[in-house]
C-alpha positions as CSV (number, residue, x, y, z in Angstrom):
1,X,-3.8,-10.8,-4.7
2,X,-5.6,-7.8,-4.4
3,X,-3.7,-4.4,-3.5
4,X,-5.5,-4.2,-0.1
5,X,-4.7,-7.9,0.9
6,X,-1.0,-6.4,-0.5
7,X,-1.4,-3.4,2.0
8,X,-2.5,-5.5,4.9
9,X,0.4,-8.0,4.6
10,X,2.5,-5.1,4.7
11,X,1.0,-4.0,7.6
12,X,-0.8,-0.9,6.0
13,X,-4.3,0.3,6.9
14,X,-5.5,0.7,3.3
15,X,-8.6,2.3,5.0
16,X,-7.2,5.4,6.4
17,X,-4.4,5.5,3.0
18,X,-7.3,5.8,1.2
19,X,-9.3,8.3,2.8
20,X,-6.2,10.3,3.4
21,X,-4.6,10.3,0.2
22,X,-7.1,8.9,-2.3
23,X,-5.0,10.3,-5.5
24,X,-1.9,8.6,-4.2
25,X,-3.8,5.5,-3.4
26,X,-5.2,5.5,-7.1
27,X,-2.2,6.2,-8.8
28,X,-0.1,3.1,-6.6
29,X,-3.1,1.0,-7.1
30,X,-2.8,1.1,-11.0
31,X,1.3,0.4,-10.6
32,X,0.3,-2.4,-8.7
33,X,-2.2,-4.1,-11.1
34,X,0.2,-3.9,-13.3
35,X,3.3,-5.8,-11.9
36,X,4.5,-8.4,-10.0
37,X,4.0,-7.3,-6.8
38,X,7.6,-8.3,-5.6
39,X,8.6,-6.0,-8.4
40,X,6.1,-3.3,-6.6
41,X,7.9,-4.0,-3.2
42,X,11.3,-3.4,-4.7
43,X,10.3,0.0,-6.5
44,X,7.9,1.5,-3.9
45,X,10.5,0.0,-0.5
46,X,10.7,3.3,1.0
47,X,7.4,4.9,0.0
48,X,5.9,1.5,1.5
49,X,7.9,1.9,4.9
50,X,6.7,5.6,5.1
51,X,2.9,4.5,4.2
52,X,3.6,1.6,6.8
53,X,4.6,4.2,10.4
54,X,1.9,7.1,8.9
55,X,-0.7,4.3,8.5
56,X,-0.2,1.5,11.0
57,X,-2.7,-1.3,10.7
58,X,-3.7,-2.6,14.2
59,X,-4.2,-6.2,14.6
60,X,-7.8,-6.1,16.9
């Protein structure tokens, strides 16, 4: 799984994340490629439900 199939199940635009906030993007996208991503989930919970409300992905 890639970490913008990741950010889309969790209901993330990774599009507008990434314009946005490319340095943050980068540096979560390197954590990710690294771990499980359950174990990313569990470490990044809060960061993720921020991410999730300032970066809604709408289903078209």
């Amino acid at each position: 799984m890639s970490f913008e199939e990741y950010l889309k199940n969790k209901k993330i635009n990774f599009e507008a994340f990434q314009s946005d906030a490319p340095t943050k993007y980068e540096e979560m996208k390197i954590i990710f490629v690294q771990i499980h991503p359950e174990s990313f989930t569990a470490q990044k919970k809060f960061l993720l439900n921020n991410l999730r409300r300032k970066y809604p992905l709408i289903d078209s």
